[in-house]
matplotlib code that plots the C-alpha trace (Angstrom):
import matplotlib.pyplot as plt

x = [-58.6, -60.8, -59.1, -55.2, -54.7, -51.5, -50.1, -47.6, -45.6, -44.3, -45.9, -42.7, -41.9, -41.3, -44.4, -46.8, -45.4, -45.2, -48.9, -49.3, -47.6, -49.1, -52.4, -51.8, -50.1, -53.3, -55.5, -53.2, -53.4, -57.0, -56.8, -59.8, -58.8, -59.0, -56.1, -57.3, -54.2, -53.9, -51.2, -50.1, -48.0, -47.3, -49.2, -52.1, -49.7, -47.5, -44.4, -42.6, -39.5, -36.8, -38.3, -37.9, -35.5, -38.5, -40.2, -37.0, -36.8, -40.2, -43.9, -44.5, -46.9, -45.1, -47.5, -50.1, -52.9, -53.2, -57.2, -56.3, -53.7, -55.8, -59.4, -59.6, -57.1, -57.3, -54.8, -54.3, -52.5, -49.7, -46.5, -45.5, -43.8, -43.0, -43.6, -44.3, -43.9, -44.6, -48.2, -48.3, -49.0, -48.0, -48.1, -49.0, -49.2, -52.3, -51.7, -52.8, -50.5, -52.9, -52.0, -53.4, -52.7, -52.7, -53.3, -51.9, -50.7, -48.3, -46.2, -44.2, -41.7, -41.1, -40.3, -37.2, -35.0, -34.1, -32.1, -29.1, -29.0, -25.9, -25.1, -27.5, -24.6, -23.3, -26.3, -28.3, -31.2, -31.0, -33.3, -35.3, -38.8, -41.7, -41.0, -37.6, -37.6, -40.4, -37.9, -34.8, -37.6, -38.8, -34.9, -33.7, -36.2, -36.1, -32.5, -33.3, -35.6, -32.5, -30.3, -32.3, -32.6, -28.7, -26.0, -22.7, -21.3, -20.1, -23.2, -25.1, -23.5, -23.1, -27.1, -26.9, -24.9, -26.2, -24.3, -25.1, -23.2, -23.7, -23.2, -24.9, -27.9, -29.8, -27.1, -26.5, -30.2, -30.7, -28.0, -29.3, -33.0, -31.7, -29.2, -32.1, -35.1, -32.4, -31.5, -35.4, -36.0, -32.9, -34.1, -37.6, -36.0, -33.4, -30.4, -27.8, -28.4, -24.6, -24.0, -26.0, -23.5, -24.4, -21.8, -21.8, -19.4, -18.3, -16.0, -15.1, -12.7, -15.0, -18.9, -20.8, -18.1, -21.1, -20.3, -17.3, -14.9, -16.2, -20.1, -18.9, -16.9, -20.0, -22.1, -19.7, -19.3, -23.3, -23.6, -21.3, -23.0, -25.9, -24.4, -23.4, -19.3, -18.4, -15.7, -14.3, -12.3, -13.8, -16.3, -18.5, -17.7, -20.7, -22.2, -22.9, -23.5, -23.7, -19.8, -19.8, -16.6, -14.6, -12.5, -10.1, -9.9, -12.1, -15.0, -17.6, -20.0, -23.3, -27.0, -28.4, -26.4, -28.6, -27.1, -27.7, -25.8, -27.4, -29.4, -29.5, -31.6, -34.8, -34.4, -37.8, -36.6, -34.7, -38.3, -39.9, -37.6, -36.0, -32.4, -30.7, -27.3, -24.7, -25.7, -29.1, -30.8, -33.4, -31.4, -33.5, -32.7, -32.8, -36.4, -37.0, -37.6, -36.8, -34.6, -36.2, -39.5, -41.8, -44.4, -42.7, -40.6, -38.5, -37.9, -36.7, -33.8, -34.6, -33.3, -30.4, -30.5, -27.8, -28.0, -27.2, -25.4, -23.1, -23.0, -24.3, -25.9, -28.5, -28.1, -31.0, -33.0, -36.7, -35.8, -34.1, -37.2, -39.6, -37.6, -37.8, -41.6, -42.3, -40.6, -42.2, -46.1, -44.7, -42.3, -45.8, -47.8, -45.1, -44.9, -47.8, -48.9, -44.9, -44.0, -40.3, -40.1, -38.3, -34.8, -33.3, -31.7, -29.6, -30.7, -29.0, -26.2, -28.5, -28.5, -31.0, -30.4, -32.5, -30.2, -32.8, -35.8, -36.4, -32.7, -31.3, -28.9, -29.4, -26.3, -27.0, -24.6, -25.6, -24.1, -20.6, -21.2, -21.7, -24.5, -25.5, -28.6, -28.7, -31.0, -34.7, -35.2, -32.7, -35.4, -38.0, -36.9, -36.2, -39.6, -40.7, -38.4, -40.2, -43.6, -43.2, -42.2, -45.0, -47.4, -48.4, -47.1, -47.4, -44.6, -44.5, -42.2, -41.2, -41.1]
y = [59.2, 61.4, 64.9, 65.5, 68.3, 70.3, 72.7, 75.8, 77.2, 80.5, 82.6, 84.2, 83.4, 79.5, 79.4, 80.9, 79.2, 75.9, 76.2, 76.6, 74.0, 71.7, 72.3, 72.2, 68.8, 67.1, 68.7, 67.7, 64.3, 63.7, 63.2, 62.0, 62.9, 66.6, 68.6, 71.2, 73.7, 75.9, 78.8, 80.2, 83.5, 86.2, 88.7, 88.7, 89.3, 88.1, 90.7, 91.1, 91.3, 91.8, 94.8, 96.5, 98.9, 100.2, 102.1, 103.2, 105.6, 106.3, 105.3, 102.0, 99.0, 95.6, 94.0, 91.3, 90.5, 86.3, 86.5, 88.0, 85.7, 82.3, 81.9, 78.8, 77.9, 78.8, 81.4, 81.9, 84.8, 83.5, 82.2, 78.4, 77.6, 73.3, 70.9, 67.4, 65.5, 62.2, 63.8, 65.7, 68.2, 71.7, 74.3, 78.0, 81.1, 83.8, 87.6, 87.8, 85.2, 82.5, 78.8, 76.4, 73.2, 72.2, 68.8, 67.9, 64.9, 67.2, 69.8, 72.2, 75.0, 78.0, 80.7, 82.0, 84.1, 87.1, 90.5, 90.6, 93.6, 95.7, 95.8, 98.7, 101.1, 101.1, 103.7, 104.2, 102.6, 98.8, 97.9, 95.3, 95.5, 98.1, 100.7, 100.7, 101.7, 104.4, 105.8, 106.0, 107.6, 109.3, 110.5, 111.6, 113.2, 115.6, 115.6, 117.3, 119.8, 120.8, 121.2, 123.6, 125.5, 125.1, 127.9, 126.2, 124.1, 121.7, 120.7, 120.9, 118.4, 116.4, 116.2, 115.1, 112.1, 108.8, 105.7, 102.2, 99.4, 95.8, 95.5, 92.0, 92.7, 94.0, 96.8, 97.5, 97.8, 99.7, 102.0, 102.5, 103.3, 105.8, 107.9, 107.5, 109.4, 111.5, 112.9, 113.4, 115.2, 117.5, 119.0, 119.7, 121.6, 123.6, 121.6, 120.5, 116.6, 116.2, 117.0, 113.6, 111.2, 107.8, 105.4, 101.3, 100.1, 96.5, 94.5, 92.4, 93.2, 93.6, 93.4, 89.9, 87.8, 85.0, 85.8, 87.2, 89.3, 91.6, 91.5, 92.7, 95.5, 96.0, 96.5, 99.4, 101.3, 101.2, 102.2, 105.0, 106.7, 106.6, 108.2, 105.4, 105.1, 101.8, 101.7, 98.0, 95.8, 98.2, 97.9, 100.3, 100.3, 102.9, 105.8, 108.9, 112.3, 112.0, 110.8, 106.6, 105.3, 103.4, 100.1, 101.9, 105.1, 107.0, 109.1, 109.4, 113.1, 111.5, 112.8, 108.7, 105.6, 102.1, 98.4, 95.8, 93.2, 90.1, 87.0, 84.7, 81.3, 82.4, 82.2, 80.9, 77.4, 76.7, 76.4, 74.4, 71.0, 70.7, 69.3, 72.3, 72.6, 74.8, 77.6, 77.1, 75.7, 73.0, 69.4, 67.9, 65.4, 65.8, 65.9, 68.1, 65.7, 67.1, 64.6, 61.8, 63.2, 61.3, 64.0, 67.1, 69.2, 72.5, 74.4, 78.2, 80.2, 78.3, 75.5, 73.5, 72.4, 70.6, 69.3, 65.3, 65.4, 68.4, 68.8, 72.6, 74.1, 76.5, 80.4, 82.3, 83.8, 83.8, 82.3, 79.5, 79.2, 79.5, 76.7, 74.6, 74.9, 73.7, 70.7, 69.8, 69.5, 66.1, 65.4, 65.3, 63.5, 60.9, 60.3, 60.0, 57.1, 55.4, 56.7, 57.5, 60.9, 64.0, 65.3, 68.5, 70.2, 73.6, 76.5, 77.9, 80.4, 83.8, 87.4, 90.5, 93.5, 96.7, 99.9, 102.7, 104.3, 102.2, 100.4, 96.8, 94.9, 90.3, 88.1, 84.6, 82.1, 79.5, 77.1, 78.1, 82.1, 85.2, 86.9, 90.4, 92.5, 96.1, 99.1, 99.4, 95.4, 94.3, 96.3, 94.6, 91.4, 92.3, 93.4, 90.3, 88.1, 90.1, 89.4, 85.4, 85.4, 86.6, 84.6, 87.8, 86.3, 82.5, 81.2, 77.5, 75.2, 71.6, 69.8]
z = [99.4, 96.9, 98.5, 98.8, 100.8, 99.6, 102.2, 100.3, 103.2, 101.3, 98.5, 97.3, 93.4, 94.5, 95.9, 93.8, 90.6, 93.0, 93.4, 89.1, 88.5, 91.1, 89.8, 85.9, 86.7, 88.0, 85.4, 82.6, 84.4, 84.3, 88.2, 90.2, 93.3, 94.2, 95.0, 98.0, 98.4, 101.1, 101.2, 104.4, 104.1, 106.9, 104.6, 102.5, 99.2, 96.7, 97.1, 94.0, 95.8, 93.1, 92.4, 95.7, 94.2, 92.2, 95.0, 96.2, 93.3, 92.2, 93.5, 92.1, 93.5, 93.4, 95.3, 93.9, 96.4, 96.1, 96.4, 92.8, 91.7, 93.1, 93.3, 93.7, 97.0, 100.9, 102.0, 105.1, 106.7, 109.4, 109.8, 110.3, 113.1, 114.1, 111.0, 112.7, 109.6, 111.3, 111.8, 108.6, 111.1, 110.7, 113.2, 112.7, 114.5, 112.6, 112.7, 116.3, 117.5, 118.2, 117.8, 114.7, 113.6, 110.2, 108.7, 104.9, 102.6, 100.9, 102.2, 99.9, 101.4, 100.1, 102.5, 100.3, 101.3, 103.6, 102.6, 104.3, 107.0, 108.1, 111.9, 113.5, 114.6, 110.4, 109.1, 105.9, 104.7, 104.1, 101.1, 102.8, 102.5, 101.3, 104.1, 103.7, 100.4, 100.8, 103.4, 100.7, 98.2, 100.9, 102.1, 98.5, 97.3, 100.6, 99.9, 96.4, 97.6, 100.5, 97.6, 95.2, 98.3, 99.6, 99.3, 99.9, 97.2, 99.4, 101.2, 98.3, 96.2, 99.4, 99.3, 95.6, 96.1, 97.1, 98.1, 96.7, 99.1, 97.5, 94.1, 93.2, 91.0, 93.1, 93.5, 90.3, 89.6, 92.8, 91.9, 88.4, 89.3, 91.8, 89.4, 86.2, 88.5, 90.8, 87.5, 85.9, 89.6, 89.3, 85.8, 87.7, 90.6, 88.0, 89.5, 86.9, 86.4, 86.3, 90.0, 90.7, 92.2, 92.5, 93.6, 94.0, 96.0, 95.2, 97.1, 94.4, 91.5, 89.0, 88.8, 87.6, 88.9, 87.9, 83.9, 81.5, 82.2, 79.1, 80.7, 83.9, 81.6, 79.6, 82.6, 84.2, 80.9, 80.9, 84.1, 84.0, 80.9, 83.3, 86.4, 88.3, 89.7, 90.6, 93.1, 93.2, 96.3, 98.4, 101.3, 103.0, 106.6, 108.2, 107.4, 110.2, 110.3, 106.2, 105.7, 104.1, 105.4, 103.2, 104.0, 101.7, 104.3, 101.8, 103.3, 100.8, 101.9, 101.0, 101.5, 101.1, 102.0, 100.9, 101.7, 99.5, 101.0, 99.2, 101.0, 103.7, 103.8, 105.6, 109.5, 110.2, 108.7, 112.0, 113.9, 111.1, 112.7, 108.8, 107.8, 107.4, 106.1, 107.9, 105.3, 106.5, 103.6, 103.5, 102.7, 99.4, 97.2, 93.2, 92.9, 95.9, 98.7, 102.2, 103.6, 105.6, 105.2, 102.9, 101.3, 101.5, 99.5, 99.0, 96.4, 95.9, 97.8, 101.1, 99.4, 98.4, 95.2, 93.4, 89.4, 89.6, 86.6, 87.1, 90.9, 90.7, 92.9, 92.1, 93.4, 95.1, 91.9, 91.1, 87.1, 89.3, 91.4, 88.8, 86.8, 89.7, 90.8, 87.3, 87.2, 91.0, 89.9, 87.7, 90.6, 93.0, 90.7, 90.2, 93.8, 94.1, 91.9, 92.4, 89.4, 88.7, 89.0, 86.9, 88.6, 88.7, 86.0, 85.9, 84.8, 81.4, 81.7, 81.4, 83.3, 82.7, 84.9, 84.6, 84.0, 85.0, 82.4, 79.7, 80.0, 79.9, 79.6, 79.1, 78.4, 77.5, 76.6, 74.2, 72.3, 73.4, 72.3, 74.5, 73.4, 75.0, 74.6, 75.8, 75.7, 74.9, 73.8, 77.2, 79.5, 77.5, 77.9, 82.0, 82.0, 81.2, 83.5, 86.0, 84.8, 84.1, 87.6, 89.4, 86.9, 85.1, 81.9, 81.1, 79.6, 77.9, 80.0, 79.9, 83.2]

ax = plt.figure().add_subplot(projection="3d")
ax.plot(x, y, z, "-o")
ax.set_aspect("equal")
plt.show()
């Protein structure tokens, strides 16, 4: 067989950097037989989906078409429905709903994750995708522009205050975008930037359960010189007629109300025919082998992913993903010629959140010491978290 054909169901971060490493590992090898890889995603573009909060506050593109990213692979624009892995068959449905088959020797899924949605009668905006967050930039900014207009007090600073409900990172960073360019707009329209309330509600009792105590601390007392209120062991319950209800009995006035509620396993994986756990998640072994099906793999949020020598499981972030997808091109290759092939490993202990502006904060922990980074250099060093991920920087990684 002088052509492998390597099917990439998925070109979120694990599937994009899946596809990398995949092809660095046979060039490095010196590989005679071609690799021919063929994407299929539901849209012609790698979304940069961590950074949804960005167009929420400002105009920003965070989309990277993947005729730019690859030259050199087929993409084609649909969505995979039944895998027949005794085949190597996979089934796909195009943008006008017509039926394809697909044949491969390697299969790789990646079809991440989904944002989790709040029930239709609770309100607001839920940051899911690129028109939901032009409609929260689309809502406050009209909200602004009501206010410099608005004579009673009440409403007015009921127009100025936005409502974050999820406080994971995307949340925080969310909630910190919003208050950063809420303020910039409110010096524009001669409105006093200290009537911007911003408030993240967390139901836990403290933000970054994940780290310290004193990063989660650190974190709020950044946040709060930045116009951000965390309320804590509280839940938002619905928001209507511009009152948030509180689990607490608070009503919050609020002009914007945006849930960021986290992620679920992506739902399409129940129609692929995959082992699944009860979580959803595709079953793998330590070097990303779907379970009782020779050839293909997982990797990313879709999957679950457990370190052999600590029992860890992995969480659903793109540095996760990205650490994973470039361990799998040696994994392939090892399979491939019956090989013994490289097994998972954790990811380090390390955070970077985006505070609004030109703000950031990192925490690390090496060698037994917390070590925290925060202002211009923590942005920075998000910014390039962000970058590596979408293959716009090219970082040097061991497999």
């Amino acid at each position: 067989m002088n052509e492998l054909t390597c099917l990439v169901v998925g070109g979120g971060y694990a599937g994009i950097n899946a596809i990398q490493s995949i092809r660095q590992a046979f060039q490095k090898a010196g590989e005679t037989r071609k690799i021919r890889i063929v994407l299929i995603d539901k849209e012609p573009y790698h979304l940069r989906k961590v950074l949804l909060f960005k167009p929420a506050a400002h105009q920003e593109e965070i989309t990277i078409p993947f005729a730019r990213m690859f030259s050199d692979i087929q993409v084609i624009r649909g969505t995979v429905g039944r895998i027949e892995h005794d085949k190597k068959l996979a089934r796909y449905r195009d943008g006008e709903g017509k039926e394809h088959t697909l044949a491969y020797d390697i299969a790789v899924v990646t079809v991440g994750s989904i944002v989790r949605r709040p029930k239709p009668d609770q309100g607001g905006i839920a940051l899911t995708e690129l028109e939901a967050a032009a409609a929260i930039r689309q809502q406050w900014q009209e909200n602004m522009r009501q206010a410099a207009e608005a004579t009673d007090p009440v409403e007015k600073q009921r127009l100025l205050t936005t409502v974050v409900a999820g406080a994971g990172i995307s949340g925080i960073e969310t909630s910190a975008e919003l208050a950063w360019f809420m303020r910039q707009e409110a010096g524009a329209l001669h409105i006093d930037p200290e009537m911007i309330k911003v408030y993240l509600i967390n139901a836990q009792a403290r933000l970054f359960p994940e780290g310290p105590l004193k990063v989660g601390r650190r974190l709020e007392h950044k946040l709060h010189d930045y116009g951000v209120t965390v309320m804590h062991e509280v839940k938002a319950l619905q928001e209507k007629e511009g009152m948030v209800s509180l689990s607490s009995g608070e009503v919050i006035p609020a002009g914007l109300c945006v849930w960021t509620l986290g992620l679920l396993p992506n739902p399409a994986l129940r129609e692929m025919g995959l082992p699944l756990t009860a979580d959803g998640q595709v079953i793998v072994d330590a070097s990303y082998r779907v379970q009782g099906m020779p050839g293909m793999y997982s990797i990313g949020d879709c999957a679950r992913i457990v370190d052999p020598a600590t029992g860890r499981a992995d969480t659903m972030t793109c540095k996760e993903g990205g650490a994973q997808a470039s361990r799998l091109g040696a994994i392939v290759l090892a399979d491939l010629n019956g090989r013994p092939a490289p097994q998972h490993k954790g990811y380090m202990d390390a955070y970077c959140f985006g505070l609004g502006g030109e703000r950031g904060m990192v925490w690390t922990r090496q060698w037994g010491l917390d070590m925290i980074i925060t202002g211009r250099l923590g942005w920075k060093i998000r910014q390039y978290t962000w970058d590596i991920a979408s293959l716009l920087k090219q970082p040097h990684r061991k497999p």
